[in-house]
Backbone as CSV, one residue per row, in Angstrom:
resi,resn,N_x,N_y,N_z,CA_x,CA_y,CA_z,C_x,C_y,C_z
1,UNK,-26.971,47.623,44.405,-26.497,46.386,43.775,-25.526,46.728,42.654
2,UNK,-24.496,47.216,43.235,-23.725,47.532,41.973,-22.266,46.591,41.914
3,UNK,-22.151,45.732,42.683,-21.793,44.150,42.618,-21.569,43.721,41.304
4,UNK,-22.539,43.844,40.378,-21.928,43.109,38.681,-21.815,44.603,38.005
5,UNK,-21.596,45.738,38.281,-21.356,46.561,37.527,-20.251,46.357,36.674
6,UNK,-20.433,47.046,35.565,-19.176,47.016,34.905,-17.571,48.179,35.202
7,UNK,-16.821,47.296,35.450,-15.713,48.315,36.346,-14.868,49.402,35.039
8,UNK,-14.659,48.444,33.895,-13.990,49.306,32.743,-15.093,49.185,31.626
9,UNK,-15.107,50.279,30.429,-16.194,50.782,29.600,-14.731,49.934,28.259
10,UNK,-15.504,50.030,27.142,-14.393,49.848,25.857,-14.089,48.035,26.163
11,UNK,-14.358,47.184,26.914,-13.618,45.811,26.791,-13.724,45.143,25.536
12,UNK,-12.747,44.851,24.783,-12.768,44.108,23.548,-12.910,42.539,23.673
13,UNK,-13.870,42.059,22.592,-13.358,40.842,22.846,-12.208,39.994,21.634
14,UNK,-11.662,39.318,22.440,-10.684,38.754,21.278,-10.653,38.062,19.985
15,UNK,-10.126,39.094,19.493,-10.284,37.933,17.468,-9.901,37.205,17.403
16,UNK,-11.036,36.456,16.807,-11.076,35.062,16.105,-9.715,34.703,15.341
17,UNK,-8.920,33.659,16.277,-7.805,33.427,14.861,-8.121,32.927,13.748
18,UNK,-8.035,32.890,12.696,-7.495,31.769,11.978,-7.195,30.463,11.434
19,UNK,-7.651,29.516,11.352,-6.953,28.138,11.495,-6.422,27.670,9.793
20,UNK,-4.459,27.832,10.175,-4.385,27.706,8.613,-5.079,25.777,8.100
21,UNK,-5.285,26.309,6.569,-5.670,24.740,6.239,-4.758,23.748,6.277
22,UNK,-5.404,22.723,6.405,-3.814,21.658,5.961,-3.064,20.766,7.264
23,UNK,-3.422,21.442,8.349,-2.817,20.946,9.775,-3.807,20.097,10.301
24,UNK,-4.828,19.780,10.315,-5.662,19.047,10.555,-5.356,17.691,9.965
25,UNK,-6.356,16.552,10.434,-7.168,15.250,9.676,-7.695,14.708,10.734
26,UNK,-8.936,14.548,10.078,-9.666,13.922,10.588,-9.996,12.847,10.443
27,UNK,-9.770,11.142,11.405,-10.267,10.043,11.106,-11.014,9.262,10.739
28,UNK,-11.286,8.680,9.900,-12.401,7.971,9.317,-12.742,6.885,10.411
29,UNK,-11.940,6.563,10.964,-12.561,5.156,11.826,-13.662,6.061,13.052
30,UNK,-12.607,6.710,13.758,-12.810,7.306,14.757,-13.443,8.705,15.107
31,UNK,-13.305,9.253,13.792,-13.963,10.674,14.152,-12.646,12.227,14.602
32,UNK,-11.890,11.359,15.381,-10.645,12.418,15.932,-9.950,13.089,14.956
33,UNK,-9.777,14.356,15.326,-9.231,15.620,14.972,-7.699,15.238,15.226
34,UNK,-7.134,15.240,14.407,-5.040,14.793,14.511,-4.471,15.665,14.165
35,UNK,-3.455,16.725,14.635,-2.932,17.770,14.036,-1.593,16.633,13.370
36,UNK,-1.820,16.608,12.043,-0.991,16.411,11.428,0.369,15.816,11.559
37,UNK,1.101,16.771,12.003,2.629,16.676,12.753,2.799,15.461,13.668
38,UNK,1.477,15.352,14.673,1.567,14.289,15.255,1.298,12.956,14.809
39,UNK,0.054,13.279,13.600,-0.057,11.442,13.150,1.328,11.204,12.365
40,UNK,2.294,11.765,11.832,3.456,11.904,11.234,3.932,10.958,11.983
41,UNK,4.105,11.680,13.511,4.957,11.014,14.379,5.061,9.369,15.119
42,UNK,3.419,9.245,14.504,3.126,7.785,14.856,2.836,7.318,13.812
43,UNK,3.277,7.621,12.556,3.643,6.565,11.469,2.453,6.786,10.684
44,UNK,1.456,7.139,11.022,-0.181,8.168,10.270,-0.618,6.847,10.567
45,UNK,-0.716,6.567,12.081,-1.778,5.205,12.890,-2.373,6.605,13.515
46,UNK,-3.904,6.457,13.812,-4.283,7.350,14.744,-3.700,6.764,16.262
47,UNK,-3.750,7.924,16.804,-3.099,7.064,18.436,-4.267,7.225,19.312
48,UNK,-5.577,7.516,18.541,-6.743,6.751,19.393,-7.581,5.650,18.721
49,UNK,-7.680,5.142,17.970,-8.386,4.271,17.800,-7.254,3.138,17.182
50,UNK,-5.992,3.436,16.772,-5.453,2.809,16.061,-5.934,2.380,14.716
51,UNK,-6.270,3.256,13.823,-6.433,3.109,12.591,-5.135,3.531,11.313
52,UNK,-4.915,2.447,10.465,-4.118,2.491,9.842,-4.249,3.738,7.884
53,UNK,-3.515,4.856,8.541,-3.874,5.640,7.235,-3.508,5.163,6.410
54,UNK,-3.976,5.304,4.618,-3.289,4.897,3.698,-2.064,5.628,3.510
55,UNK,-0.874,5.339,3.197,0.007,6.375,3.299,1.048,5.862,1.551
56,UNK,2.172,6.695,0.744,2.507,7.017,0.109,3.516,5.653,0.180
57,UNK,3.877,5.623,-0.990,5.106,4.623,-1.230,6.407,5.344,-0.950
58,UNK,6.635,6.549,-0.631,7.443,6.805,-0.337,7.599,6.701,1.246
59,UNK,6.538,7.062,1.830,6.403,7.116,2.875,7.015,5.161,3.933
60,UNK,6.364,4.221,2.673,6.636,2.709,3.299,8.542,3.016,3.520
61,UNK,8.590,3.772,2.133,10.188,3.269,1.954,10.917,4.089,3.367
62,UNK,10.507,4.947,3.851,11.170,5.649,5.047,10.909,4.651,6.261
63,UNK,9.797,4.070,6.404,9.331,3.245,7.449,10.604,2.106,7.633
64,UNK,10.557,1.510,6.552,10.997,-0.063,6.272,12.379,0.011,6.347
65,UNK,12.812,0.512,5.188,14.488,0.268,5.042,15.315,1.570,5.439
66,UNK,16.375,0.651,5.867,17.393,1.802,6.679,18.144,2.889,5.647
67,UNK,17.672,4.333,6.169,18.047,5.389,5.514,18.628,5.396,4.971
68,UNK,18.867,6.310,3.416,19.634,6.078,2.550,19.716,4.802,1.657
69,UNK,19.315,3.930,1.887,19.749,2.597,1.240,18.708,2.286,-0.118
70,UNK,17.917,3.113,-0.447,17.046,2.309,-1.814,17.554,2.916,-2.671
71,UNK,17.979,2.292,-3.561,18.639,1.950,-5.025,17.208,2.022,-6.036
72,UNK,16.421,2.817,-6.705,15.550,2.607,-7.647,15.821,1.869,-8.916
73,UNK,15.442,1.021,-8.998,15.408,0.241,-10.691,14.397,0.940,-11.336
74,UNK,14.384,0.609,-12.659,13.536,0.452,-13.916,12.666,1.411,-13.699
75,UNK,13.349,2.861,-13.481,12.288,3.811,-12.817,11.600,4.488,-14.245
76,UNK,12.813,4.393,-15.452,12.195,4.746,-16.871,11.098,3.988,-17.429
77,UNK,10.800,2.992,-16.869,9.852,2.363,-17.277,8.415,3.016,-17.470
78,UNK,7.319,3.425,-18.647,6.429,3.802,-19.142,5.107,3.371,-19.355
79,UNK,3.718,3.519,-19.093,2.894,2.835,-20.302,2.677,3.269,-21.531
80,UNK,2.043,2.455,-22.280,2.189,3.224,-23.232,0.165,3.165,-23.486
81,UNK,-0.544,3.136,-24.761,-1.755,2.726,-24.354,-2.337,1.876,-25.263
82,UNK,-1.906,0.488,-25.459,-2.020,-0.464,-26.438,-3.363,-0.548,-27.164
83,UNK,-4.351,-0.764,-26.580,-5.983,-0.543,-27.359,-6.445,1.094,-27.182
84,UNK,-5.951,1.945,-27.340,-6.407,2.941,-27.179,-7.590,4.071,-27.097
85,UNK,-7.455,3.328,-25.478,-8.520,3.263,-24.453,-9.357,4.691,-24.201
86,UNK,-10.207,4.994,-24.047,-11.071,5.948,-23.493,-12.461,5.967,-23.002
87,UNK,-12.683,6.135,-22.209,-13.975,6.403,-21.165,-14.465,7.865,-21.642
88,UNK,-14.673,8.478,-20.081,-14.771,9.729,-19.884,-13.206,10.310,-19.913
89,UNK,-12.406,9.952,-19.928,-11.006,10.766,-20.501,-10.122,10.127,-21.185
90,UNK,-9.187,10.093,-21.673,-8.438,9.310,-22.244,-7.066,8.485,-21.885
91,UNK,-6.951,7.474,-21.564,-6.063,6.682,-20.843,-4.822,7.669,-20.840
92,UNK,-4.368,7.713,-22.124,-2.899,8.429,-21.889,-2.841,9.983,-21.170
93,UNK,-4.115,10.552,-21.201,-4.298,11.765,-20.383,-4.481,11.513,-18.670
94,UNK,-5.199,10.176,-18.550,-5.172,9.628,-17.010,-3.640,9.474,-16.477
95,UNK,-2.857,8.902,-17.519,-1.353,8.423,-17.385,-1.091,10.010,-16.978
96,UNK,-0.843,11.238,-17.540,-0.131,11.923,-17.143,-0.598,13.064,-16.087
97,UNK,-2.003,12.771,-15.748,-2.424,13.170,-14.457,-2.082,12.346,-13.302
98,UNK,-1.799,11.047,-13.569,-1.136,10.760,-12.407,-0.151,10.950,-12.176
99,UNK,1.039,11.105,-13.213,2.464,11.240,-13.047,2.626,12.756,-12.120
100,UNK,1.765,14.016,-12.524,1.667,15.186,-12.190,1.531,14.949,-10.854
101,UNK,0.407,14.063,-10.423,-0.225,14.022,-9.001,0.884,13.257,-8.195
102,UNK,1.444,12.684,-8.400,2.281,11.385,-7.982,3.981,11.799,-7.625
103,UNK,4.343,12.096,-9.153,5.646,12.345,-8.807,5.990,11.039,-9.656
104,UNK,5.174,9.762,-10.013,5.793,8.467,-10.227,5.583,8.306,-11.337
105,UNK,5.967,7.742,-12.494,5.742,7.453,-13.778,4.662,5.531,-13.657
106,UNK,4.702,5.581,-12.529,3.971,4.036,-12.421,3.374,3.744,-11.183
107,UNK,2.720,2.755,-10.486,2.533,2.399,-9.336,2.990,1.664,-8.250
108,UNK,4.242,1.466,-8.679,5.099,0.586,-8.001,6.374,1.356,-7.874
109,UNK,7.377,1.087,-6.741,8.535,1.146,-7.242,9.371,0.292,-6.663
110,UNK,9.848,0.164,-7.652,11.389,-1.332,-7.332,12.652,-1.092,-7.017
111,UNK,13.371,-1.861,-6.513,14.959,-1.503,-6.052,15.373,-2.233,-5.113
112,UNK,16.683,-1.836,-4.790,17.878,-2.445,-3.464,17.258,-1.438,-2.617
113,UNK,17.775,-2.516,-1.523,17.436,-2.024,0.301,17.884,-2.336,0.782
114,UNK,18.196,-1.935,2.156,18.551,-2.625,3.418,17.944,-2.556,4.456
115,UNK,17.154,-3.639,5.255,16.573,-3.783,6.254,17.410,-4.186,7.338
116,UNK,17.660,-3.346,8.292,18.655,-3.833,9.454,20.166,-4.514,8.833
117,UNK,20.571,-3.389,7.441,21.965,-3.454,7.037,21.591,-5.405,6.244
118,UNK,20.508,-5.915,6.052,20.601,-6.958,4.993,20.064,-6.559,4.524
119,UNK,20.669,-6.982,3.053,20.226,-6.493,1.624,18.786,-7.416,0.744
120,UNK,18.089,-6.322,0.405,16.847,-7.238,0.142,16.418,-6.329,-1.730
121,UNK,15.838,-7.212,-2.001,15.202,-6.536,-3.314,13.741,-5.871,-2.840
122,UNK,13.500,-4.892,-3.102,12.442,-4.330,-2.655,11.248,-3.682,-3.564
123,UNK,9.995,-3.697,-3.523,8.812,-3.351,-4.533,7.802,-2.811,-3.254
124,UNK,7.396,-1.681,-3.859,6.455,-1.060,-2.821,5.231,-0.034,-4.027
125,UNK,4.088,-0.729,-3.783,2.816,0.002,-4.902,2.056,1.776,-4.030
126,UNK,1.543,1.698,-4.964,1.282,3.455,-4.629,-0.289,3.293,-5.270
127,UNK,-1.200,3.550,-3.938,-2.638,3.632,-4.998,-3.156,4.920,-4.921
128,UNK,-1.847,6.077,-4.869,-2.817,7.456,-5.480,-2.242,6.977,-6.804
129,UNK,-1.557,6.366,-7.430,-1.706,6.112,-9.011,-2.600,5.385,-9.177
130,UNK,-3.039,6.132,-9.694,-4.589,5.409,-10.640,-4.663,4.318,-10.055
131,UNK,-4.854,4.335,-8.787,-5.499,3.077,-7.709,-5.103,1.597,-7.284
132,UNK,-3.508,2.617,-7.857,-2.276,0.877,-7.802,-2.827,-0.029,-8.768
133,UNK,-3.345,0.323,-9.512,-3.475,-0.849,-10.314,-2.703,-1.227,-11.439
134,UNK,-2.828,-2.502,-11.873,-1.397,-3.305,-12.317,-1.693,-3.790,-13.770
135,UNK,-0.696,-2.720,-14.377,-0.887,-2.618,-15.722,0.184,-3.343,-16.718
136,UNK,0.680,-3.080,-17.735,1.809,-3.982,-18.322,2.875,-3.428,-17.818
137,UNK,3.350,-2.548,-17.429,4.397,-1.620,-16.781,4.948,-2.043,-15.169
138,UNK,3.212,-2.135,-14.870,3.766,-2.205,-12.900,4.151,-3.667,-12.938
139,UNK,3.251,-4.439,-13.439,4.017,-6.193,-13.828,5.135,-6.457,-14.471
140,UNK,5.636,-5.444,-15.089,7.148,-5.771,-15.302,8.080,-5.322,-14.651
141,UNK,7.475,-4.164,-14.136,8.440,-3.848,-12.941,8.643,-5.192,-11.725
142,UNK,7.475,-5.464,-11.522,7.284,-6.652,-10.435,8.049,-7.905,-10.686
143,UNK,7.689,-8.050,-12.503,9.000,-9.164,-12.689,9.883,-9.480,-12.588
144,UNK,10.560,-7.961,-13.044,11.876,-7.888,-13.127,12.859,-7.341,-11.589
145,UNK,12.032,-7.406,-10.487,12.597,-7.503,-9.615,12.385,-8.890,-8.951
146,UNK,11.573,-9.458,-9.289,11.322,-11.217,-9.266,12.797,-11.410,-9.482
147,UNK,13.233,-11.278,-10.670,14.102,-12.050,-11.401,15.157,-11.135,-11.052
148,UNK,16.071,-10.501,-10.208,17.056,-9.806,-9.621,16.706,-10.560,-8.331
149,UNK,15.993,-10.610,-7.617,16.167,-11.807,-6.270,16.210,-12.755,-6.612
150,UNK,16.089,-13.616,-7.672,16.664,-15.080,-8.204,17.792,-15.337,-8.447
151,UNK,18.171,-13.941,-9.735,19.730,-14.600,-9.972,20.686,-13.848,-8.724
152,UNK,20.122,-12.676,-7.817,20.615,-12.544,-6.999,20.864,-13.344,-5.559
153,UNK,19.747,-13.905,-5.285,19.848,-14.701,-4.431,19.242,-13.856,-2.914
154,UNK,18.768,-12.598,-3.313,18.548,-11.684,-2.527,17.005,-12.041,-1.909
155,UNK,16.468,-11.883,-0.647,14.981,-11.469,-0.250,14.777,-10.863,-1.225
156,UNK,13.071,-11.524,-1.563,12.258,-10.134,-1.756,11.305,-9.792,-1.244
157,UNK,10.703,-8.471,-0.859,9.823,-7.782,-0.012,8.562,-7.103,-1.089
158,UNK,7.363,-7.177,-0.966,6.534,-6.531,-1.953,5.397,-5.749,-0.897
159,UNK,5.332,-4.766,-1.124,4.092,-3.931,-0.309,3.035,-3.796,-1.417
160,UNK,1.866,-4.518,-1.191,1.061,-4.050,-2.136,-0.120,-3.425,-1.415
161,UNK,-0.662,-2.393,-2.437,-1.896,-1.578,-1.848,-2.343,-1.031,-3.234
162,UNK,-3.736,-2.310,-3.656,-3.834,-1.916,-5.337,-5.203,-2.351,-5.200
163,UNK,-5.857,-1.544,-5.947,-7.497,-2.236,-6.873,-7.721,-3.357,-7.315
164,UNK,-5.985,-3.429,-7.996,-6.043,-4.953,-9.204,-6.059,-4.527,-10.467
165,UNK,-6.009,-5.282,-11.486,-5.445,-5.267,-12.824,-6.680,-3.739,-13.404
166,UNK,-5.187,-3.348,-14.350,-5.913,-1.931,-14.981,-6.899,-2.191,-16.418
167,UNK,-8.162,-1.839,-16.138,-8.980,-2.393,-17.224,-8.672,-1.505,-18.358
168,UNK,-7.701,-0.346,-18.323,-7.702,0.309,-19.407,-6.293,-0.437,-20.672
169,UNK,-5.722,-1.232,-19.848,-4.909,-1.909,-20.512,-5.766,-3.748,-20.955
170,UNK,-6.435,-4.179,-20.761,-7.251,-5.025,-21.101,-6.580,-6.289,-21.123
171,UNK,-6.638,-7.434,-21.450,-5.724,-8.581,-21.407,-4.699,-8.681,-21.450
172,UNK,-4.326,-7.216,-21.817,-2.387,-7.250,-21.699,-1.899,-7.079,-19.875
173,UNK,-3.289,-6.484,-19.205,-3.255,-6.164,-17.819,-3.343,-7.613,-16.668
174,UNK,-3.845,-8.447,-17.733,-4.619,-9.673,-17.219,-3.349,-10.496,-17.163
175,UNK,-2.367,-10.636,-18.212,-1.215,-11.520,-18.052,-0.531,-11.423,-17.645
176,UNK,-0.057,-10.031,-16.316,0.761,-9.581,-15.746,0.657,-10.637,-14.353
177,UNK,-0.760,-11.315,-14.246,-1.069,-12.154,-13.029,-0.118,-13.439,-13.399
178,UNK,-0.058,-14.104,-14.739,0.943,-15.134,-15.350,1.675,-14.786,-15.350
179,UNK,2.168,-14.261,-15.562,3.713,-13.319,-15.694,4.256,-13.344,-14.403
180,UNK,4.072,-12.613,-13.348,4.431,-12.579,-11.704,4.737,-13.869,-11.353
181,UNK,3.275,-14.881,-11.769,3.091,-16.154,-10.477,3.598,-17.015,-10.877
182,UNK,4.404,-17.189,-12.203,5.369,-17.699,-12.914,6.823,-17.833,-12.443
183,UNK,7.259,-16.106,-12.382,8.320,-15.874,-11.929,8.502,-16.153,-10.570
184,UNK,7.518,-15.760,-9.593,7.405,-16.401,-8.478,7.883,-18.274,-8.171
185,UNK,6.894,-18.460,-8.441,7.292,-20.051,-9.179,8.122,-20.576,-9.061
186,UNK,9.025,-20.062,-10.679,10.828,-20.234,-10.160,11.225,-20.050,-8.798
187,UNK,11.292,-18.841,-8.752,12.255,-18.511,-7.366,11.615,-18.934,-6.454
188,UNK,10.692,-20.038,-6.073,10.559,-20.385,-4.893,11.111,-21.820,-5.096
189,UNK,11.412,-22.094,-6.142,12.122,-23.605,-6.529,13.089,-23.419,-5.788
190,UNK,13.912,-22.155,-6.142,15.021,-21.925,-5.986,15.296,-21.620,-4.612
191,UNK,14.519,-21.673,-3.547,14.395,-21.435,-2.276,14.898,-19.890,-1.744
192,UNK,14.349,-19.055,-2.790,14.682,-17.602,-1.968,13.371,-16.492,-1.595
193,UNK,13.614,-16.109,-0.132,12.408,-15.784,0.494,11.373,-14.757,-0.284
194,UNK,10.644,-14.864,-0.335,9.780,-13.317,-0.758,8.618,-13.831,0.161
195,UNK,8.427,-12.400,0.808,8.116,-12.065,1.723,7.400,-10.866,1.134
196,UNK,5.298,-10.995,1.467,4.608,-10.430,0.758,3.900,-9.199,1.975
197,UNK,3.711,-8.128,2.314,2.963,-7.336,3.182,1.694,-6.639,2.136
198,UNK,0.927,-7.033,2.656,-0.552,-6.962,2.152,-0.948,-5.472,3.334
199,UNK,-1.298,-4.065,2.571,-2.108,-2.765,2.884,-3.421,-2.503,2.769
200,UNK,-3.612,-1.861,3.029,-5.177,-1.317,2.563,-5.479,-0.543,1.539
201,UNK,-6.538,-0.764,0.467,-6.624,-2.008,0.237,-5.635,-2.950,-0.467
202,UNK,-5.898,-4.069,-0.793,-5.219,-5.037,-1.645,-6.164,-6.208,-2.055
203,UNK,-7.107,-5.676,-3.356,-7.764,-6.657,-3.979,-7.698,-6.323,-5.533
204,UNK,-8.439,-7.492,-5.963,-8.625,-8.123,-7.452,-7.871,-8.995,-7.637
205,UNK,-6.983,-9.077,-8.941,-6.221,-9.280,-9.646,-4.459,-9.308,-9.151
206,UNK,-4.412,-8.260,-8.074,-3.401,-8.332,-7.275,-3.274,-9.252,-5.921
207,UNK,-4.429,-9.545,-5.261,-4.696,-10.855,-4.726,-4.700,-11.950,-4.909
208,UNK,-5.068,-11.919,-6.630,-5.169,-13.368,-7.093,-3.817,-13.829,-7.824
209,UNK,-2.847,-12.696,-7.644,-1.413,-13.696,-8.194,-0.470,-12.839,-6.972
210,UNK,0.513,-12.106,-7.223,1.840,-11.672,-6.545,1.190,-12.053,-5.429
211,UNK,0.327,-10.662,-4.770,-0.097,-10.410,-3.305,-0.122,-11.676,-2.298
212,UNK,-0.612,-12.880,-2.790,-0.821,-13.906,-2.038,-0.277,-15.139,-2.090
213,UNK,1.202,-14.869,-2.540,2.231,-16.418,-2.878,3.239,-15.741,-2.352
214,UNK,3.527,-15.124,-1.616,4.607,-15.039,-0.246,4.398,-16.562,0.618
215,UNK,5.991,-16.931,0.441,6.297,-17.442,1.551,5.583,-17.302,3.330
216,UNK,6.035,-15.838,3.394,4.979,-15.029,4.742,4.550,-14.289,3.890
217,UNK,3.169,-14.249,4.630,2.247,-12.682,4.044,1.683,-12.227,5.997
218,UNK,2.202,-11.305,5.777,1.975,-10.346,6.674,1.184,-9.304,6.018
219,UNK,-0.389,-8.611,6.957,-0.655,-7.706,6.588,-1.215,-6.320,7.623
220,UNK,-1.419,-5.728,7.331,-1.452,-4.305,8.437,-2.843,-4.683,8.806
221,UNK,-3.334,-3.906,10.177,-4.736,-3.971,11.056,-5.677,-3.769,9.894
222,UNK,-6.963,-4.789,10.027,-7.955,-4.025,9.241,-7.787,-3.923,7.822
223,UNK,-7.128,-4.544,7.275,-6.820,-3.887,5.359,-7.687,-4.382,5.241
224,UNK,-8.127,-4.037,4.320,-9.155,-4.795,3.152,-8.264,-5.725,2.413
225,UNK,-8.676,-6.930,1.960,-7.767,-7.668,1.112,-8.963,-8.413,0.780
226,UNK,-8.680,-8.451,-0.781,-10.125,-9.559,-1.628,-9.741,-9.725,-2.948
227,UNK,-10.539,-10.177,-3.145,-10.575,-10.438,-5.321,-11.503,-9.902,-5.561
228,UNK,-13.092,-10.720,-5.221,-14.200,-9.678,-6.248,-14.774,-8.631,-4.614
229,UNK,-15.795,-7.567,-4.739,-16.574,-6.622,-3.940,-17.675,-8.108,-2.675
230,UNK,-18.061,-7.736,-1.961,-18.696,-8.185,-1.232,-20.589,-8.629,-1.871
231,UNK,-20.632,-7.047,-3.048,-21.822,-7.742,-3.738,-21.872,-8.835,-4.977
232,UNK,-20.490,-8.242,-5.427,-20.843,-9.588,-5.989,-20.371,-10.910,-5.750
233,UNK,-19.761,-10.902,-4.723,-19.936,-12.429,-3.926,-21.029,-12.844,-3.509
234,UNK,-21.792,-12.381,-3.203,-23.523,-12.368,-2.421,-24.220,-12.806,-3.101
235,UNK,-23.839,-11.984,-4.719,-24.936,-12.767,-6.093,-24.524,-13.607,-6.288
236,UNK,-23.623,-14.023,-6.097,-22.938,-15.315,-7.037,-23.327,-16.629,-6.322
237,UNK,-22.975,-16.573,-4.882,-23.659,-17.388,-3.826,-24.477,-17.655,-3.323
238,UNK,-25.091,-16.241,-3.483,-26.881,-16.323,-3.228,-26.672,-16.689,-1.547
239,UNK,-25.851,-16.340,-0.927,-25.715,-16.369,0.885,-25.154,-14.986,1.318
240,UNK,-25.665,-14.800,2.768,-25.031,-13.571,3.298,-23.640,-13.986,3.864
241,UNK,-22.970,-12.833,3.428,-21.457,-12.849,4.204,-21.224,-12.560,5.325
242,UNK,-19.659,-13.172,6.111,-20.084,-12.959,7.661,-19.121,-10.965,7.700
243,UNK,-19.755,-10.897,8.632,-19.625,-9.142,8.857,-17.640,-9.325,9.051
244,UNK,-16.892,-8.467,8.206,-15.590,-8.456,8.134,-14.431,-9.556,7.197
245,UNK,-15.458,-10.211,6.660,-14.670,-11.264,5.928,-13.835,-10.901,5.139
246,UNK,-13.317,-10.079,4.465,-12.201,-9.219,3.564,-11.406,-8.415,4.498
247,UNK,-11.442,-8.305,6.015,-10.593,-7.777,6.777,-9.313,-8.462,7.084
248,UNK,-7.941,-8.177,7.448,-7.088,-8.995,7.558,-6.930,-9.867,8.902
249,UNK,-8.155,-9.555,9.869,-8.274,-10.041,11.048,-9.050,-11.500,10.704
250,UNK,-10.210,-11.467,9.895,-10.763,-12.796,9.378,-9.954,-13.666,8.576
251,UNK,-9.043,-13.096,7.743,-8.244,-13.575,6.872,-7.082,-14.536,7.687
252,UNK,-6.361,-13.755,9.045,-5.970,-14.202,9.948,-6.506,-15.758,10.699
253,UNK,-7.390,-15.422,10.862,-8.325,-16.353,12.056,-8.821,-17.872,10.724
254,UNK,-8.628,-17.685,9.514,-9.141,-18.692,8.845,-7.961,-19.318,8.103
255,UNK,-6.613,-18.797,8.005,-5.442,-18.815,7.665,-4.809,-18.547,6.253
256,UNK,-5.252,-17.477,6.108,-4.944,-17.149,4.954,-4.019,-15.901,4.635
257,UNK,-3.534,-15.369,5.721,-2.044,-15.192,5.985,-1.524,-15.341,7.209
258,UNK,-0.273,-14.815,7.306,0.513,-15.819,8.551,0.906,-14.518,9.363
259,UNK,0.442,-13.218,9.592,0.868,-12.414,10.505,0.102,-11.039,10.322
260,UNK,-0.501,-10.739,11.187,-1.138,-9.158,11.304,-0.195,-8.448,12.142
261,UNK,0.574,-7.118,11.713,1.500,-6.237,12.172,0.636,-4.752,12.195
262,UNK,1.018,-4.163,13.598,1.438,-2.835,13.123,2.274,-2.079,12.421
263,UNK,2.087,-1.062,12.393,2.995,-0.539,11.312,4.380,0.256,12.004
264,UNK,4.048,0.274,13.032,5.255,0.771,13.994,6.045,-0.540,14.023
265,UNK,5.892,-1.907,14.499,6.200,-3.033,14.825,6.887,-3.598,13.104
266,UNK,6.327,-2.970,11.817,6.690,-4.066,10.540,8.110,-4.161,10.070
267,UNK,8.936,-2.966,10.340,10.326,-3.278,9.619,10.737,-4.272,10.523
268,UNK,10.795,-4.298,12.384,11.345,-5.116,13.253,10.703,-6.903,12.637
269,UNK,9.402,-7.025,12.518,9.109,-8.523,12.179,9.699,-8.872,11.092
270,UNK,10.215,-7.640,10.038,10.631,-7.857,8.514,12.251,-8.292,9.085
271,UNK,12.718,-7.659,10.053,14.169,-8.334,9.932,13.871,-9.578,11.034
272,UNK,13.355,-9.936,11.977,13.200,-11.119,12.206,13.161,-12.022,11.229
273,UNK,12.281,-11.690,10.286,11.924,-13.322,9.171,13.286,-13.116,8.878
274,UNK,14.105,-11.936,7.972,14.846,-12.315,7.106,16.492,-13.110,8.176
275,UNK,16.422,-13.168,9.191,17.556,-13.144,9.917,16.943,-15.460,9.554
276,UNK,15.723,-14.880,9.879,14.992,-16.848,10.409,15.167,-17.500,9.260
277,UNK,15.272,-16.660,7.853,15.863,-17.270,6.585,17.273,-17.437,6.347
278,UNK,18.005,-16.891,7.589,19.217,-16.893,6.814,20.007,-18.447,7.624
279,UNK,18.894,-18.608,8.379,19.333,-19.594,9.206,19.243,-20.867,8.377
């Protein structure tokens, strides 16, 4: 029986490669392993379950408007730290760990665009800054591109993906909601479009003014979008909630915005509206 003998002595077996870090992710919805490069290629949607990654404000601005075309405003814009705030670290030390982490001096950024070669005023939030949330800084940024599509006469487009108002700025954070839904206000007197896209997430304080006084509010699969947490709606009501009610699919179905997009599909619906406004 020498049938399974061994024919050569010395056979090696092959080393273990390697796997550098960093090329991977793995899905939260789904579980799937994505080499990187490829969720890139589909916009960082998984292309099995279709789950929408959170992705970078820079990243919207490559999606949305046609290359080359954003013009940054009021990018000097600062906080500063009016009650001078501290927890476990100190506000103005949070401020410049995010700037480090970020690249951004704020959570927003504002400017000119062009979507399909029309010119739009554009605002897009960032919640690796300190969790998009909307401080005296990101609300004036928000204003003051309010008020450049008014006297401009230009669209405006807002991507928000925020916590809601920054408690380390305290009632000065709180009037940024008056401030916006004000300016808003006007310019809808004035009949010029703004056009709101709601991410994941998009609650508090940012729900309860800019985020949700679009003309259209369009928002991506699945976001979260709310004002207060799910528990403390529960206490307050003393009733159970129905399973998904802060999703943008319920939000949909009860009408409380007017379009759920993919994210492959959003610059194309973004120049539809603006073409249906110009009409």
């Amino acid at each position: 029986m020498d049938w399974f003998k061994r024919a050569t002595t010395g056979l090696r077996t092959q080393k273990k490669r390697e796997m550098p870090d960093g090329l991977w992710i793995k899905c939260d919805s789904c579980g799937e392993i994505i080499f990187k490069k490829e969720l890139a290629r589909h916009l960082y949607v998984c292309p099995k379950c279709g789950n929408h990654f959170r992705i970078s404000s820079a990243n919207y601005l490559a999606i949305l408007l046609d290359e080359g075309t954003f013009e940054e405003i009021d990018s000097n814009l600062k906080s500063t730290d009016p009650l001078g705030f501290k927890d476990t670290k100190r506000y103005v030390d949070r401020l410049k760990e995010a700037t480090l982490k970020t690249g951004m001096t704020e959570a927003v950024r504002t400017g000119y665009g062009q979507i399909f070669s029309r010119k739009v005023v554009f605002g897009v939030m960032d919640f690796s800054h300190l969790g998009g949330s909307v401080g005296s800084v990101v609300g004036e940024k928000i204003g003051r591109a309010v008020d450049r599509a008014y006297q401009g006469r230009l669209p405006l487009i807002v991507v928000s993906a925020s916590g809601g108002m920054r408690m380390q700025e305290g009632v000065v954070s709180l009037m940024q909601m008056a401030k916006t839904s004000a300016k808003l206000a006007r310019m809808a007197e004035s009949r010029v479009p703004y056009i709101s896209v709601l991410t994941n997430p998009t609650t508090g304080g940012t729900t309860a003014s800019f985020a949700m006084l679009g003309d259209i509010i369009i928002a991506e699969p699945k976001a979260l979008i709310g004002f207060a947490g799910p528990r403390v709606i529960k206490q307050t009501i003393g009733q159970d909630l129905p399973e998904g009610f802060q999703r943008s699919e319920f939000l949909l179905e009860h009408g409380f915005i007017d379009f759920i997009v993919e994210r492959k599909g959003l610059k194309k619906k973004l120049g539809e509206l603006l073409n249906f406004f110009d009409h």
